[in-house]
N, C-alpha and C positions, 0 to 999 in steps of 0.2 A: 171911763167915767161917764160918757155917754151915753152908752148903754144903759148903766144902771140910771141915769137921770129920764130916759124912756122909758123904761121899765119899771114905773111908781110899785105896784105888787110885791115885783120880784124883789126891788130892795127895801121895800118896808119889810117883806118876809126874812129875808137875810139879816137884816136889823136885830128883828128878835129873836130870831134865831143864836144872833153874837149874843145878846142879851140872857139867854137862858142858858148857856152856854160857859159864862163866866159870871155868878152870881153875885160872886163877891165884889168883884167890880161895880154893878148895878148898886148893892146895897149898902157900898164906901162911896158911888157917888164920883167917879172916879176915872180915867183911862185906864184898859186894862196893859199888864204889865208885858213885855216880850217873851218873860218865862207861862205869860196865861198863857198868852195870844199861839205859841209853839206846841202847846202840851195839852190844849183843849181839844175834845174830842166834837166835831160840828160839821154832819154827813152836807148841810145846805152847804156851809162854805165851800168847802172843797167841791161841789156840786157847779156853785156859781163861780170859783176860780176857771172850771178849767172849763164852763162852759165862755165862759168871758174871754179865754185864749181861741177858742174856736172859732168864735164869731166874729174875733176882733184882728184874727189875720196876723197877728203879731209877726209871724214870718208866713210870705204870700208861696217860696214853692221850695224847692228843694231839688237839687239836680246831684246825678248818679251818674257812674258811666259803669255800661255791661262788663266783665269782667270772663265771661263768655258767653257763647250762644246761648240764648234761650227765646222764651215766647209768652207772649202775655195775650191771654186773650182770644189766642190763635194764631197774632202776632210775630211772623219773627224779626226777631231784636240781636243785631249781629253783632260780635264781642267785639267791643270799644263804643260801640254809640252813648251818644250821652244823652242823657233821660230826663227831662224839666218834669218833677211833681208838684203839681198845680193844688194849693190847697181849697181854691174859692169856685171850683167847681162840683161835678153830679157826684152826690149824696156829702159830702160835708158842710157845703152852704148853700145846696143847692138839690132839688129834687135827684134820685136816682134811675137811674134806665134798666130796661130789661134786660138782663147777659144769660146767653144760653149758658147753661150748666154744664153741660159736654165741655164747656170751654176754660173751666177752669180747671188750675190746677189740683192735684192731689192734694197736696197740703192746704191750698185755700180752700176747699172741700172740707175737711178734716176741720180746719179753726170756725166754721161755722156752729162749731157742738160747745167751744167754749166763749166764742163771741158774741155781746149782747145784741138784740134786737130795736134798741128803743129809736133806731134812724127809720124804722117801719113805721112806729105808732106815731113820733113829731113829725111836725115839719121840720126839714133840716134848715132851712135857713133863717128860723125862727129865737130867737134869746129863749131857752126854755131850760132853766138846770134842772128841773126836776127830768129830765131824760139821762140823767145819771145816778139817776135813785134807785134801789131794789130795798123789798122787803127782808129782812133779816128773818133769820128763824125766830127771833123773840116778837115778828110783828112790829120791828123799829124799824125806821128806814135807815138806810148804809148807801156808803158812795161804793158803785161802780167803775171803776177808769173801762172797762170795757163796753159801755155802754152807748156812747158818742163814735162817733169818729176825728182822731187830734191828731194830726203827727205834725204840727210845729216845731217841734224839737228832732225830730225823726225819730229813729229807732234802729237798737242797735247797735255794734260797736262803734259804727262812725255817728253815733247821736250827737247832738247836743251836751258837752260834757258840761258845761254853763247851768242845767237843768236844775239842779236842786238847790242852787242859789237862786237862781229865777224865783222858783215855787215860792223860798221864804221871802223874798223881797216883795212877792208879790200877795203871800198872804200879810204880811205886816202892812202895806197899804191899802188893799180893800176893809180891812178891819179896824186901820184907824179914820179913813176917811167915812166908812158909812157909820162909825161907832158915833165920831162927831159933827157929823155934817149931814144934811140929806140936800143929796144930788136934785136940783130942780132943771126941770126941760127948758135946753135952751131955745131964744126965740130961732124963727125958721133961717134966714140968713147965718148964723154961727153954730146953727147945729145941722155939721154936714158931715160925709163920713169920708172925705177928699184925703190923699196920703201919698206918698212917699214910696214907691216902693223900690226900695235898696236890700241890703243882706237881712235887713227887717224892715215891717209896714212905717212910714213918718208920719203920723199924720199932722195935717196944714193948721186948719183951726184949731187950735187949744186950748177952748174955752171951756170956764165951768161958771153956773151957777149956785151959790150955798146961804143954806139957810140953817135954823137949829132944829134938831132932827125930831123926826113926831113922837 
């Protein structure tokens, strides 16, 4: 909620976006319904969910253990070590460094033909959902998941099996809080970004600001 309370633009844009989105809502005057809110089709939402999981750490790392030899990087990595993936470092919230290409693997070679680029063009540690946007062939904009870099949930068979209740818990509340509230910046003492970090980020302060939305 912080975020979008810093980010006046990005969720006045989200706003109308939910607005254009479900019209009949708009023009009943009205909360839209859980069957709208599920079955709407709204490339910003989905944009701004899962840029709001990125930035907001929801889960800070993710730990592995090698299951045999192998090597990252050039790295070797001896079967059984266990491997802390840090999500709040270089290129997910944080600029990216130069990797000699010799050094990667085949396959991470090979996913660069279907992985997006858009951690080039933003800043990565920047609130920007439009870094998950692509133009469709009709000239519409469409969500990309490949676009970002997210693995809060991880990937994979050992993922996240929680993940697609998340999503909707999580789209049902960004859509009715920005649908009736507009998020206002907190003053500088309560608007801080201090947390928790356990199996997921806690954060300290839990404060919001609300007014009636523009």
């Amino acid at each position: 909620m912080k975020i979008l309370a810093n980010h006046q633009p990005e969720q006045n844009k989200l706003r109308a976006a939910l607005r254009t989105a479900m019209p009949l809502a708009v023009a009943e005057n009205r909360v839209p319904t859980a069957q709208e809110i599920m079955q709407m089709q709204c490339p910003y939402l989905e944009a701004s969910m899962e840029e709001l999981f990125r930035v907001s750490l929801t889960a800070p790392a993710c730990v592995r253990m090698a299951m045999r030899d192998t090597q990252i990087l050039g790295h070797h990595i001896p079967k059984g070590t266990i491997l802390f993936l840090v999500w709040n470092q270089a290129d997910y919230t944080q600029p990216g460094f130069v990797v000699d290409e010799g050094l990667r693997t085949e396959s991470a070679r090979a996913s660069e033909k279907r992985v997006g680029v858009a951690g080039d063009v933003f800043d990565s540690a920047a609130y920007v959902p439009d870094r998950w946007l692509v133009k469709g062939e009709d000239g519409k904009e469409v969500f990309d998941a490949t676009r970002g870099r997210n693995m809060i949930f991880s990937l994979g068979p050992r993922g996240c099996y929680g993940r697609r209740l998340a999503y909707v818990e999580f789209r049902m509340l960004v859509v009715l809080v920005v649908w009736n509230f507009q998020l206002r910046k907190l003053p500088v003492e309560l608007n801080t970004t201090k947390a928790y970090d356990k199996l997921t980020r806690q954060p300290q302060d839990c404060y919001v600001r609300l007014s009636e939305p523009v």
